[in-house]
C-alpha positions, 0 to 999 in steps of 0.5 A: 766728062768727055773722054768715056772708056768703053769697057771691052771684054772679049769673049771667045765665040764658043763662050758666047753661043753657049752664053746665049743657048743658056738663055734662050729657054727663058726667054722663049718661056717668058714669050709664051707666058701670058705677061710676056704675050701681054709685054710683047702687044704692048711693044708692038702698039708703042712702035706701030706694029700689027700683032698679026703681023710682027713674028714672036 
């Protein structure tokens, strides 16, 4: 199949700050949570990185 259609949506800025705000405590949550420090060694090991040295 060639030709693939991207599918756009346009969001204004506004909404997408917003969008962005509403998740970010849950996300911060999940990285301060003992399976999101665990999630978080685990990547840094598969891509090369230093714990003590990568920002969380």
């Amino acid at each position: 199949m060639s030709g693939h259609k991207e599918n756009k949506i346009n969001i204004p800025k506004e909404q997408l700050e917003r969008l962005a705000a509403s998740f970010f405590p849950v996300i911060k949550d999940f990285y301060r949570s003992d399976r999101g420090k665990k999630f978080w060694k685990k990547y840094l090991k598969e891509n090369g990185q230093k714990a003590d040295t990568a920002a969380v």
